[in-house]
C-alpha positions in Angstrom: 4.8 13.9 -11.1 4.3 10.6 -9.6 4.7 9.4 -5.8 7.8 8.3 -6.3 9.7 11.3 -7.7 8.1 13.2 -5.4 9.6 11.8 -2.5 13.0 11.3 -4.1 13.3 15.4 -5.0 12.2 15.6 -1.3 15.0 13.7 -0.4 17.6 15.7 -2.8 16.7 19.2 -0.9 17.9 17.3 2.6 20.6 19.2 3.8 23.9 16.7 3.9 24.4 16.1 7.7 27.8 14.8 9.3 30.9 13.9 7.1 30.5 10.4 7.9 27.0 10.2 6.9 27.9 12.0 3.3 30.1 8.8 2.7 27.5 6.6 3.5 25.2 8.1 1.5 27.7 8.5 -1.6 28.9 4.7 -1.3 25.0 3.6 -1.2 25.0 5.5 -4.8 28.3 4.0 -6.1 27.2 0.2 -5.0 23.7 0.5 -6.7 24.2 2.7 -9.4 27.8 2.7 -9.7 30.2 0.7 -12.1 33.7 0.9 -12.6 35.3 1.0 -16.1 38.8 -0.8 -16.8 40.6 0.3 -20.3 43.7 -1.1 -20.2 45.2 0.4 -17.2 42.7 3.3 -17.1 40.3 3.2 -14.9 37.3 5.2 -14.2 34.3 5.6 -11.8 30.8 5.9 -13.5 27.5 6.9 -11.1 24.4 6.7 -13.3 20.7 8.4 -12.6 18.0 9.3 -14.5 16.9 12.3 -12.2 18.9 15.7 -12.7 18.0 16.4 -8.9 20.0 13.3 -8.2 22.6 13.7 -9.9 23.3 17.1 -8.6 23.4 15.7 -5.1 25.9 12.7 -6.3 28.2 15.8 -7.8 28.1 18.0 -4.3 29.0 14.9 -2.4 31.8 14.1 -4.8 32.8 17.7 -4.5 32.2 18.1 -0.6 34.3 14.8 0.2 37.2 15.0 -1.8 37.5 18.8 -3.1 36.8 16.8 -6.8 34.9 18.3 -9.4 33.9 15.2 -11.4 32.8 14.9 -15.2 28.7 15.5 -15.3 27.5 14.3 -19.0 24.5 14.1 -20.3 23.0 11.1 -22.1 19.8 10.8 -23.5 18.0 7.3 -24.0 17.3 6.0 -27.8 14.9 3.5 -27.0 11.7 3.4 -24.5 11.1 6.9 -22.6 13.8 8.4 -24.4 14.4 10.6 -21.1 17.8 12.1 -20.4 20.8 10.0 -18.2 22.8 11.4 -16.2 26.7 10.4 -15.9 28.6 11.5 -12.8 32.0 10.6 -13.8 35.4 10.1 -12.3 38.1 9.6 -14.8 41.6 9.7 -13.5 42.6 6.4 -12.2 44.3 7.9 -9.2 41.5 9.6 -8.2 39.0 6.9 -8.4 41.3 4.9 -6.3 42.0 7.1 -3.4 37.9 8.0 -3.5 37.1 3.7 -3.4 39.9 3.8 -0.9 38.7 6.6 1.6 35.1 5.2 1.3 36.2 1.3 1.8 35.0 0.1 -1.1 39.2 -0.7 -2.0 41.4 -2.1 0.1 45.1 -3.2 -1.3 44.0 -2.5 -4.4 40.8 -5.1 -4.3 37.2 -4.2 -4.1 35.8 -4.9 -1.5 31.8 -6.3 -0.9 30.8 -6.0 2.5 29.1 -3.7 3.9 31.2 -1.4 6.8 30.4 -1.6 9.9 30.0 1.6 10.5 27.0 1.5 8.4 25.6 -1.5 9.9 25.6 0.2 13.4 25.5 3.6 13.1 22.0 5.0 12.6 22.8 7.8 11.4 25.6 6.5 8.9 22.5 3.8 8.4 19.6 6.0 7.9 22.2 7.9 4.9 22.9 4.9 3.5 19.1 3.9 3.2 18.5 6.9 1.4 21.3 6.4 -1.1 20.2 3.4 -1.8 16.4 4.5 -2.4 17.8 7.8 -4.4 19.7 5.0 -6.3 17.7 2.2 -7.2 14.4 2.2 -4.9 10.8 3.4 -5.7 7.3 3.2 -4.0 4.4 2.6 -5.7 1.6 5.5 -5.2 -0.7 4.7 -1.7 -3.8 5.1 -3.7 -3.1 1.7 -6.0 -1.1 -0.3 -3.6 1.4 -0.1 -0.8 4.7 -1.5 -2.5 8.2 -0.3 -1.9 11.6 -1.4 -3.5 14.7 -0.8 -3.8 16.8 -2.8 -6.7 20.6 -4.7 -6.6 22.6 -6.2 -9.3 24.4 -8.9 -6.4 22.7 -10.9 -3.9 25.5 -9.4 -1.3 24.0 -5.7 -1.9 20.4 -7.3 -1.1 21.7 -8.8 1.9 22.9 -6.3 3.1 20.2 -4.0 2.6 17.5 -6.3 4.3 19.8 -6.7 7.4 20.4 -3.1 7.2 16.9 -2.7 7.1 16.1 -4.9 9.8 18.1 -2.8 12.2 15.5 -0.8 12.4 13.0 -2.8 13.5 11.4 -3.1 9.8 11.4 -6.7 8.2 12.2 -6.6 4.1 11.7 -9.0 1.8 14.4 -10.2 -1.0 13.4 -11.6 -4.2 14.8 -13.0 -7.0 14.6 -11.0 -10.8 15.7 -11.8 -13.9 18.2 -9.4 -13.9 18.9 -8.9 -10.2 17.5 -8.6 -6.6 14.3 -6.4 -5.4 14.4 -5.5 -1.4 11.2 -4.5 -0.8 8.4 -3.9 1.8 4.4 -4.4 1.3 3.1 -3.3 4.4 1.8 0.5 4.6 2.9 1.0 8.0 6.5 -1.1 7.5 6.4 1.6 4.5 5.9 4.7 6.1 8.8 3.6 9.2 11.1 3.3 6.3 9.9 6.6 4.7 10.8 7.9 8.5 13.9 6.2 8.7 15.1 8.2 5.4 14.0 11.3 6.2 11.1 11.6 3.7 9.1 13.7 5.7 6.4 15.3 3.5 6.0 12.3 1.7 5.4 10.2 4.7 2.8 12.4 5.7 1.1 12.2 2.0 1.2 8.8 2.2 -0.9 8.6 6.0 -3.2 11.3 4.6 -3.9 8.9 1.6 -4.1 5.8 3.8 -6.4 7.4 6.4 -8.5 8.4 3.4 -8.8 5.1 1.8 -9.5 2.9 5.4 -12.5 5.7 5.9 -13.8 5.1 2.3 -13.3 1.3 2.4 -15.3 1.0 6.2 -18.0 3.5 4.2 -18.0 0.7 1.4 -18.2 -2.0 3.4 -20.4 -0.1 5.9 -22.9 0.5 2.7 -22.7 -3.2 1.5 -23.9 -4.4 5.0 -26.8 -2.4 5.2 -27.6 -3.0 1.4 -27.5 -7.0 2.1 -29.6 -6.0 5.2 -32.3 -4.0 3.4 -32.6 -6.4 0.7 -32.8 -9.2 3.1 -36.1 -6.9 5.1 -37.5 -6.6 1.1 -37.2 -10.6 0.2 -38.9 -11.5 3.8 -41.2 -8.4 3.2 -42.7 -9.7 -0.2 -43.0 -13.6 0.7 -44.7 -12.3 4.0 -47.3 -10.1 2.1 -47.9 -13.1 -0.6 -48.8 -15.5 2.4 -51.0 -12.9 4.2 -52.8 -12.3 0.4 -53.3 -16.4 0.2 -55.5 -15.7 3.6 -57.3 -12.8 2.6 -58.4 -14.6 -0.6 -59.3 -17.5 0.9 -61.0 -16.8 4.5 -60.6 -12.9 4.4 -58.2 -11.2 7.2 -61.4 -10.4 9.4 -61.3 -14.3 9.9 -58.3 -13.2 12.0 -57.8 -13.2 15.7 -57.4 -9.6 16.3 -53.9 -8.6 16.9 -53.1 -11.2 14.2 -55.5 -8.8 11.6 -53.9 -5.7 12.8 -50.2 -7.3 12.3 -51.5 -9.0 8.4 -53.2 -5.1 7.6 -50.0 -3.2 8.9 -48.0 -5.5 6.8 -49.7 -5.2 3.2 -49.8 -1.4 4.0 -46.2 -0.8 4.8 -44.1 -3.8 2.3 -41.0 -2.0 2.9 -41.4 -1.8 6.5 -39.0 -4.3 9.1 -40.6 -5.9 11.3 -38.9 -3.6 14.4 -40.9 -0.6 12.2 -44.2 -2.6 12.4 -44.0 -3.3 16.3 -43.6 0.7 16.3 -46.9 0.9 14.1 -49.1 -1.8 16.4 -51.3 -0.8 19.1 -50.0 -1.3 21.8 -46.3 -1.3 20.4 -44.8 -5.0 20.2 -41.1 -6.1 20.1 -39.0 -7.2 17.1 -39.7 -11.0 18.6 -43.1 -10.7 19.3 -44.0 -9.3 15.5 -42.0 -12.0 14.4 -43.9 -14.6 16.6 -47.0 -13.5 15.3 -45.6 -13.6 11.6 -45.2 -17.1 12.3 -48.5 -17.8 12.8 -49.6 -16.2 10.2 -47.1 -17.9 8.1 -48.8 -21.3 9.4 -52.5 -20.6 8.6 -51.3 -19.2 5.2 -49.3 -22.6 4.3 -52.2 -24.8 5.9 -54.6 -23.0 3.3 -52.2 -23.8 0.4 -51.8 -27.4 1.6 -55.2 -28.0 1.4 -55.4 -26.7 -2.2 -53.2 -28.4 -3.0 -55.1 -31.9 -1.8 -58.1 -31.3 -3.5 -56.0 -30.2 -6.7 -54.3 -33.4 -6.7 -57.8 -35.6 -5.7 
């Protein structure tokens, strides 16, 4: 079962809450997933889903509103998935007139587009709404790929609407244009999980801050890992040119030609290549300073290039 249908059958065990907030929920369904059929002077009221859970909810609002035991048929899909649709359906005209009516999506026998305004400032009649409209056309991608969340509309109006809806509660959606429609939708995790909030998606919300807690730790670990990896390799490159130069004087003059602490620093260094040179000023006697190994280094670095430079001259005379 993927993220997303697990939140959604989350959502479809909610218990319905006030009257009000059932018909905001139910007219979030009909404006995203709805469509009204004309046949001559018929007309009829179609809700469409894809997930029996849904559909089942969509029914028990239908039935808990307006006493109305609508048509439930089953579909199933010829082409693609081949899953099962689900039809919700209201078929006598004066019904589906006095349910667009009651909900204000009719008014003197015209639809109507706007969103009421009971909706836009009630948060409770919003927050139903929001989840209509996620049970409806919305989906969220699974926290462990990517953070993505979307909700889809056939009309630019429906995707206003939603945004500004949105937006009232303190979240900031995005609207894009599709081929075929309009995608509200929200990329950041924690805009994602507000909105999961908002909803009521509870369980799913905490999934998703389990999963995103999970994957910050593993990415610092990563990163964490990477640093030290460029560090160690960086201690192993500066190791090995070190031990070359300090070779070039022990061939040449021989380290006992070496002041003292020099010797002891150029012996320490062919013994221990995979030492730093904070590890070496632990092995020196007495003990010596990250800078002061390094100083010395130096030094050693100097005679050692001298030497070669001087080869060098009689090779080219």
């Amino acid at each position: 079962m993927t993220y997303a249908l697990q939140a959604k059958n989350e959502l479809t065990r909610r218990e319905f809450g006030k009257e009000c907030c059932q018909a905001a929920e139910l007219i979030a369904f009909i404006r995203l997933s709805g469509n009204i059929q004309l046949s001559g002077k018929r007309l009829s009221l179609n809700v469409v889903t894809s997930n029996p859970a849904i559909a089942r909810r969509i029914f028990s609002l239908f039935k808990q509103l307006f006493c109305l035991s609508s048509e439930l048929l089953v579909r199933r899909k010829i082409r693609l998935r081949k899953n099962n649709v689900y039809l919700i359906r209201i078929s006598e005209p004066f019904r589906v007139r006095e349910v667009l009516t009651e909900l204000g999506l009719m008014c003197g026998g015209a639809f109507v587009q706007e969103l009421a305004e009971q909706i836009k400032k009630g948060k409770c009649c919003g927050r139903a709404y929001l989840r209509g409209a996620f049970l409806a056309a919305g989906s969220v991608s699974n926290p462990e790929n990517s953070y993505h969340l979307e909700i889809f509309a056939d009309y630019q109006q429906q995707a206003d609407d939603l945004a500004a809806l949105i937006e009232t509660f303190g979240l900031k959606a995005k609207v894009i244009t599709r081929k075929n429609g309009y995608l509200v939708y929200l990329k950041d995790s924690e805009q994602i999980v507000a909105f999961l909030n908002v909803i009521g998606a509870h369980s799913a919300l905490l999934n998703f801050e389990n999963i995103r807690i999970l994957k910050d730790i593993r990415n610092r670990i990563n990163r964490l890992v990477n640093f030290e990896t460029a560090n160690v390799n960086k201690i192993v490159e500066a190791a090995v040119k070190q031990a070359e130069l300090i070779r070039v004087i022990d061939d040449s003059i021989g380290l006992a030609a070496l002041e003292p602490p020099l010797q002891q620093l150029a012996k320490l260094r062919l013994q221990h290549p995979e030492a730093s040179l904070q590890e070496l000023g632990e092995m020196l006697e007495p003990k010596l300073g990250k800078s002061g190994v390094n100083h010395r280094m130096r030094k050693l670095e100097r005679i050692s290039n001298k030497i070669i430079n001087k080869k060098c001259g009689k090779c080219s005379i």
